[in-house]
C-alpha positions as protocol buffer text, in pm:
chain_id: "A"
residue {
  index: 1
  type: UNK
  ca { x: -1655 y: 1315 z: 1855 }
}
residue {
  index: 2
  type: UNK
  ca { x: -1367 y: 1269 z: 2117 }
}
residue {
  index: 3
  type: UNK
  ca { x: -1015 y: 1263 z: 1971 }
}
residue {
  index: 4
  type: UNK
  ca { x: -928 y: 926 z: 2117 }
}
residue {
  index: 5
  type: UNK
  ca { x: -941 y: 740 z: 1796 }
}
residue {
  index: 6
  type: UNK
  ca { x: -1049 y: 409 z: 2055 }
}
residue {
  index: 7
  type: UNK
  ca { x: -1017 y: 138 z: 1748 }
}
residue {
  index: 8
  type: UNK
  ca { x: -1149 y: -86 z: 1709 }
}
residue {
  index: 9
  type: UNK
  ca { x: -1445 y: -45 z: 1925 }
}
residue {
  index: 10
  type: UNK
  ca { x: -1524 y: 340 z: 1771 }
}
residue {
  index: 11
  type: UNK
  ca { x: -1476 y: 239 z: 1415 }
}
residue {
  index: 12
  type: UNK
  ca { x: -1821 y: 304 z: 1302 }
}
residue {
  index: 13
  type: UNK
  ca { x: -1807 y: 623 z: 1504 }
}
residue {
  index: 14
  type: UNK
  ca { x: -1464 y: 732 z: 1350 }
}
residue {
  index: 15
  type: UNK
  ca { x: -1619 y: 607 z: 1010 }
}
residue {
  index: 16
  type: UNK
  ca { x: -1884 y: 840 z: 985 }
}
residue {
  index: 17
  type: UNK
  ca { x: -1717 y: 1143 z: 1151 }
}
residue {
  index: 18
  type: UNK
  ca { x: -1478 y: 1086 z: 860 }
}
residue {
  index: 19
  type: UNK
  ca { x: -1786 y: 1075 z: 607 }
}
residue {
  index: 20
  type: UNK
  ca { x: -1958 y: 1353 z: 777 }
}
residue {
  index: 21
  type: UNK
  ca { x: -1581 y: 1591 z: 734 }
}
residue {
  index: 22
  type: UNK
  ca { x: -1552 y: 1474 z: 355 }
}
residue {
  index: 23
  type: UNK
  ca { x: -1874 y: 1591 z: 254 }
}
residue {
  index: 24
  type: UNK
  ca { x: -1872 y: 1924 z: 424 }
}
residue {
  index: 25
  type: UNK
  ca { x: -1461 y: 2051 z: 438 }
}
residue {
  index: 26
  type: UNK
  ca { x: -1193 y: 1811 z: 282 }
}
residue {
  index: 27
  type: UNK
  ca { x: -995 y: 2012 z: 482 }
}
residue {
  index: 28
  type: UNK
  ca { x: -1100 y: 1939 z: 763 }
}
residue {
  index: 29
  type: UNK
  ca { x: -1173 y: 1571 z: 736 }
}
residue {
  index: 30
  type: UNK
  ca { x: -790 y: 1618 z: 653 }
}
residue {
  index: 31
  type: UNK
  ca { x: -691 y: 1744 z: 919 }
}
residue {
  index: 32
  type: UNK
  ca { x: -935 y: 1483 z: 1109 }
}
residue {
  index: 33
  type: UNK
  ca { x: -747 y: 1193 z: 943 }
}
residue {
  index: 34
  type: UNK
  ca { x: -355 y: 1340 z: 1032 }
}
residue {
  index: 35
  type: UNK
  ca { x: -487 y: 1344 z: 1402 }
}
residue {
  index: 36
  type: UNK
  ca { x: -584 y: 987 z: 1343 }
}
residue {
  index: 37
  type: UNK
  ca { x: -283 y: 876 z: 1255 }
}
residue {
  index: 38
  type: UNK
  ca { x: -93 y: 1118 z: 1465 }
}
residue {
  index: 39
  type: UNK
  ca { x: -290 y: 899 z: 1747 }
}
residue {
  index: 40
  type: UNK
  ca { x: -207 y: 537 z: 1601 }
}
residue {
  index: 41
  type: UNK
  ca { x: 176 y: 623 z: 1620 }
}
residue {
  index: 42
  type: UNK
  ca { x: 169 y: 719 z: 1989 }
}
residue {
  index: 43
  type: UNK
  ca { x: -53 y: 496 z: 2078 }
}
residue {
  index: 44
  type: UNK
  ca { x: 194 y: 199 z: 2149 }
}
residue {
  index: 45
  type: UNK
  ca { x: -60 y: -42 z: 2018 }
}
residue {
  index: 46
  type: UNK
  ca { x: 71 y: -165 z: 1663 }
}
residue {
  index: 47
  type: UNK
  ca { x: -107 y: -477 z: 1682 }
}
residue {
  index: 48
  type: UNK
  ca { x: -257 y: -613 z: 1312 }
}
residue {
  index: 49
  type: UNK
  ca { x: -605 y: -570 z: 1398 }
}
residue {
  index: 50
  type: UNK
  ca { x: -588 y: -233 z: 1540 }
}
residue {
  index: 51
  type: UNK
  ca { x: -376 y: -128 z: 1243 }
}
residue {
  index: 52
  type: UNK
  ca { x: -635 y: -276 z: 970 }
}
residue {
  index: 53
  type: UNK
  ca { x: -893 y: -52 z: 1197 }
}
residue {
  index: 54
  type: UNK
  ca { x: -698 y: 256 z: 1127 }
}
residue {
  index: 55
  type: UNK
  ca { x: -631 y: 168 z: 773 }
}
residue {
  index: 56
  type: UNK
  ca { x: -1010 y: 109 z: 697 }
}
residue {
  index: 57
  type: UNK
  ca { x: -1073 y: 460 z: 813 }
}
residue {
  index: 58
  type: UNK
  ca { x: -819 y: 649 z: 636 }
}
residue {
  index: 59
  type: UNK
  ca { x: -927 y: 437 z: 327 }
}
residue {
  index: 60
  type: UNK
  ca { x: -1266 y: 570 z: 424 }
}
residue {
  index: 61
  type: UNK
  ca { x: -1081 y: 951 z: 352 }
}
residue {
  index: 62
  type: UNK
  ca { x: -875 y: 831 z: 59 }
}
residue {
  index: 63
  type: UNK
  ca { x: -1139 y: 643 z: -148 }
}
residue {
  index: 64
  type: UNK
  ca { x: -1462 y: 889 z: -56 }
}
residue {
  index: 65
  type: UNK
  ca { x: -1588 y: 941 z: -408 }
}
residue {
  index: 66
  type: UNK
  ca { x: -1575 y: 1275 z: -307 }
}
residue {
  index: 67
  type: UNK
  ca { x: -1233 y: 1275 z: -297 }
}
residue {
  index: 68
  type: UNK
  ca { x: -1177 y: 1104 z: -663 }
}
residue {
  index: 69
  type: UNK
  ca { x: -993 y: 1377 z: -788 }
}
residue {
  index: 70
  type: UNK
  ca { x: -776 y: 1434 z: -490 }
}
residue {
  index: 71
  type: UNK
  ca { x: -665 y: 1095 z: -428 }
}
residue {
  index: 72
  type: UNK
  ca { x: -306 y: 1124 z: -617 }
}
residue {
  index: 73
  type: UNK
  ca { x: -265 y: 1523 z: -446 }
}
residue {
  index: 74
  type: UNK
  ca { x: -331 y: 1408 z: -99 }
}
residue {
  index: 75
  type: UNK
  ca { x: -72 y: 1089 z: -167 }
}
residue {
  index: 76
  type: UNK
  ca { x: 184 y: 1291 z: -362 }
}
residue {
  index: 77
  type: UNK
  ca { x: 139 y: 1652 z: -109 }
}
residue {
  index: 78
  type: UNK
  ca { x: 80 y: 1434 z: 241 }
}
residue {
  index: 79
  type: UNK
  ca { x: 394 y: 1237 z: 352 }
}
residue {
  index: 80
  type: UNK
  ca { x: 205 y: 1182 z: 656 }
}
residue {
  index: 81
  type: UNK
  ca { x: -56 y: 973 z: 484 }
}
residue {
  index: 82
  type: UNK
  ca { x: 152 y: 825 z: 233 }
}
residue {
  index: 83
  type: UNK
  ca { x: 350 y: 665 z: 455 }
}
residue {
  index: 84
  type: UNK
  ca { x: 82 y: 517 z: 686 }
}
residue {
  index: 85
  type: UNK
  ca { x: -118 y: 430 z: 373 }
}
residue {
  index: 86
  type: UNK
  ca { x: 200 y: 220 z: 217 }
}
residue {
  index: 87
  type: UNK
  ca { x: 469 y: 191 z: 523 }
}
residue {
  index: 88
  type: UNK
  ca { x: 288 y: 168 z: 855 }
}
residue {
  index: 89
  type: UNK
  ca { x: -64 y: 89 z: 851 }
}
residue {
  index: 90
  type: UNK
  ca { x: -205 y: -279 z: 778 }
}
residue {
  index: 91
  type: UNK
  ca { x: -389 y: -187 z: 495 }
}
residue {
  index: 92
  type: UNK
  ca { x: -657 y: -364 z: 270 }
}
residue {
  index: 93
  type: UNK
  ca { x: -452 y: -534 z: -33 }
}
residue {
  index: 94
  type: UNK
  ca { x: -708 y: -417 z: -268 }
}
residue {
  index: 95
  type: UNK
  ca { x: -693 y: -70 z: -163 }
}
residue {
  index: 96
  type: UNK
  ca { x: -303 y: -93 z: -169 }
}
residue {
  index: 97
  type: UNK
  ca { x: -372 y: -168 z: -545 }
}
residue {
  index: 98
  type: UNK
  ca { x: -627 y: 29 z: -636 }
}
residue {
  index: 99
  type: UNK
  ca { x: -403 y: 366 z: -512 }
}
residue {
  index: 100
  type: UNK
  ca { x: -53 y: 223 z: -612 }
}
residue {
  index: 101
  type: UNK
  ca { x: -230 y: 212 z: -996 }
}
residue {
  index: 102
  type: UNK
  ca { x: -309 y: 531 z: -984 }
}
residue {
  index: 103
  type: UNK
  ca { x: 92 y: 649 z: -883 }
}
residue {
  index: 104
  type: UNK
  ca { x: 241 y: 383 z: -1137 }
}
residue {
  index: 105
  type: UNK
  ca { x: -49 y: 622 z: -1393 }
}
residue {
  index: 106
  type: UNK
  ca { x: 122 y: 932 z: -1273 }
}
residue {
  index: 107
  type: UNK
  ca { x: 457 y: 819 z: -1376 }
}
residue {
  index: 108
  type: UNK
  ca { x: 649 y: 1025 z: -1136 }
}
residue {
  index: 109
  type: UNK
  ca { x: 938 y: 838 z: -1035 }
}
residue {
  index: 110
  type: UNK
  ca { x: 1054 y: 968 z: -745 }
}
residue {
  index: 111
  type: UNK
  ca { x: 715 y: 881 z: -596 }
}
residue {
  index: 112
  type: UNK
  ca { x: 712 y: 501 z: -751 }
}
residue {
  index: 113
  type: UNK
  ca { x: 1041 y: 444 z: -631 }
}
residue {
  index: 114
  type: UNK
  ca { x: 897 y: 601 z: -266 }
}
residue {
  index: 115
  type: UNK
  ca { x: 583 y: 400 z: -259 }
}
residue {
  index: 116
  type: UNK
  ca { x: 754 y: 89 z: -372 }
}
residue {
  index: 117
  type: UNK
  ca { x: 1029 y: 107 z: -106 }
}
residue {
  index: 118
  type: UNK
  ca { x: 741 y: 198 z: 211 }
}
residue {
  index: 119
  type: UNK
  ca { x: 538 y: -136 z: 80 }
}
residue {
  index: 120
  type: UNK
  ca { x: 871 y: -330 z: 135 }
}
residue {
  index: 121
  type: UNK
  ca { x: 974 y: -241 z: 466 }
}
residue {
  index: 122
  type: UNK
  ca { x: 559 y: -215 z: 532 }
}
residue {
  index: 123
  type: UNK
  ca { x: 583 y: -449 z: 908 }
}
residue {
  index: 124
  type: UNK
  ca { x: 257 y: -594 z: 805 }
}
residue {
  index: 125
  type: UNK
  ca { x: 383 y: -733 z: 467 }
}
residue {
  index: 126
  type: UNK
  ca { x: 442 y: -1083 z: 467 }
}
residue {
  index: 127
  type: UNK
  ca { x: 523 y: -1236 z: 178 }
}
residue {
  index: 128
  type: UNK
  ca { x: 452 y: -1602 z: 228 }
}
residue {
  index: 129
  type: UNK
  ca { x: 63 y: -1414 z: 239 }
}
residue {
  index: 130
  type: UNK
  ca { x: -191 y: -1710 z: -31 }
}
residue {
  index: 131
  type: UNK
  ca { x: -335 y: -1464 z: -286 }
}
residue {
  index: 132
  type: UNK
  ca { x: -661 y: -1559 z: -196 }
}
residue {
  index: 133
  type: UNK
  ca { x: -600 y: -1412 z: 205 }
}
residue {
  index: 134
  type: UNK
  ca { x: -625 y: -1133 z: 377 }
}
residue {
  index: 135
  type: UNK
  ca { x: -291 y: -1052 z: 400 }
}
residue {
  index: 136
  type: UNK
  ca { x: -32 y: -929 z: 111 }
}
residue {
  index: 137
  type: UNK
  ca { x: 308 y: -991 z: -36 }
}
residue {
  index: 138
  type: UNK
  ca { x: 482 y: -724 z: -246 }
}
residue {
  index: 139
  type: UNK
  ca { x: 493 y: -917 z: -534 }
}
residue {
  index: 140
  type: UNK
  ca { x: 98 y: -1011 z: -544 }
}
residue {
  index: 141
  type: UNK
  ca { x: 49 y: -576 z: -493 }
}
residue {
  index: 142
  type: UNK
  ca { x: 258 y: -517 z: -772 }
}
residue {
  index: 143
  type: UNK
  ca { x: 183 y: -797 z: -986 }
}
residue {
  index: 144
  type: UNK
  ca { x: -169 y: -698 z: -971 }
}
residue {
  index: 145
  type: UNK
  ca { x: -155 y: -324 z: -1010 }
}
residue {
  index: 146
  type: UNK
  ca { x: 70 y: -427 z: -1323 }
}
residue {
  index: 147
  type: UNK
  ca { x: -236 y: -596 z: -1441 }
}
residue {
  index: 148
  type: UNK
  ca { x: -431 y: -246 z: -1519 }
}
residue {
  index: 149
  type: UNK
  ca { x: -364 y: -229 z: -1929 }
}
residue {
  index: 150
  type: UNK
  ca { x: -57 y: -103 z: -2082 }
}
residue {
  index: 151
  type: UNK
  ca { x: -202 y: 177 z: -2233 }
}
residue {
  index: 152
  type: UNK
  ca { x: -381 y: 323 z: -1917 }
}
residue {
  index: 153
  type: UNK
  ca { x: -97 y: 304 z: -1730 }
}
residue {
  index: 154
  type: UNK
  ca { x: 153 y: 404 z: -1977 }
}
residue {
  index: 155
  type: UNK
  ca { x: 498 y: 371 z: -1766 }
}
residue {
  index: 156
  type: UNK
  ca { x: 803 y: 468 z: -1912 }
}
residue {
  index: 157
  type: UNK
  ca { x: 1084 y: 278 z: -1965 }
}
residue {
  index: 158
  type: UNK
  ca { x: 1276 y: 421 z: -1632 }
}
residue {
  index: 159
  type: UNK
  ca { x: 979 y: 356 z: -1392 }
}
residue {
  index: 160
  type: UNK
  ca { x: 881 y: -26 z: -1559 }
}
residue {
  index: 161
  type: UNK
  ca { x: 1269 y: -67 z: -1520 }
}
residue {
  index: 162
  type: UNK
  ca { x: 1212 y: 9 z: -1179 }
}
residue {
  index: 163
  type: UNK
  ca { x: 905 y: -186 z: -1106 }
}
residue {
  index: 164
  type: UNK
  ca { x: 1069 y: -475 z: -1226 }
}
residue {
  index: 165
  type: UNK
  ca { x: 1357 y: -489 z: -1020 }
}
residue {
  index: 166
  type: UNK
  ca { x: 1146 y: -446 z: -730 }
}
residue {
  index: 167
  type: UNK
  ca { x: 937 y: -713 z: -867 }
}
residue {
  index: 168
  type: UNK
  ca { x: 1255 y: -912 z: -902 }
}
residue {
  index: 169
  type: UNK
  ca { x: 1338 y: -850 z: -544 }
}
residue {
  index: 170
  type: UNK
  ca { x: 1047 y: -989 z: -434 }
}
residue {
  index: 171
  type: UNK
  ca { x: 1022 y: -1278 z: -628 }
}
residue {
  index: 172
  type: UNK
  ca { x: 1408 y: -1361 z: -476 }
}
residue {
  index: 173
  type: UNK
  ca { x: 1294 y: -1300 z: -151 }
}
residue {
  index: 174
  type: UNK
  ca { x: 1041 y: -1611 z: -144 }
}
């Protein structure tokens, strides 16, 4: 596999190599998926669809069911990933949800209150977005992930104090 990362026409290729990494060394697959990214930022090519490419891959990494138990540790440990994941990359709305439940579940705050801030300045946000398209405002990611029930998520006071005001923010900003 040659390190060029060429997205979006090696996708498939990238894809698999990713698959392939994840079942053998999560290390490594890692590793694989820091390179990635390392490659999208010097690329010079931040255009939407070449972002959603890279995005679908590292979702491939982040959402393995291999990786099911690692998910919140690689977000938490890897500021690398986090912030392509949530600040950089155009990623999948549903994946945005799906992970940003699982960090309101871990009710660290300092990590809410990251995540939260990288989806707002996130240059592929846009929130004039329908719910219904492919693209995402902050207020339809949180609003969603929100939907999960009270008791699995389980926020604190401090943390649904600070959802809401980001909430709030968003809702002003429309």
């Amino acid at each position: 596999m040659t390190e060029e990362f060429d997205l979006p026409e090696s996708e498939k290729e990238v894809a698999a190599e990713i698959d392939a990494l994840v079942s053998d060394d999560f290390n490594s697959a890692l590793s694989f998926c820091e390179r990635m990214l390392e490659y999208y930022e010097n690329s010079g090519n931040l255009s939407r669809s070449v972002s959603a490419c890279f995005a679908r891959c590292l979702c491939r990494f982040l959402l393995h069911k291999k990786n099911k138990s690692r998910l919140l540790i690689v977000i938490e440990e890897n500021e690398k990933i986090r912030t392509a994941f949530f600040g950089r990359l155009n990623t999948p709305k549903y994946s945005l949800i799906f992970v940003l439940k699982r960090i309101l579940k871990g009710n660290n705050t300092v990590m809410i209150r990251e995540v939260l801030e990288l989806l707002a300045d996130n240059p592929f946000r846009d929130d004039e977005a329908k719910d219904y398209s492919d693209r995402w405002s902050l207020k339809f990611v949180i609003e969603q992930a929100l939907a999960a029930p009270e008791e699995y998520l389980n926020l604190s006071s401090e943390n649904r104090q600070l959802i809401k005001s980001y909430l709030s923010a968003a809702t002003s900003e429309n």
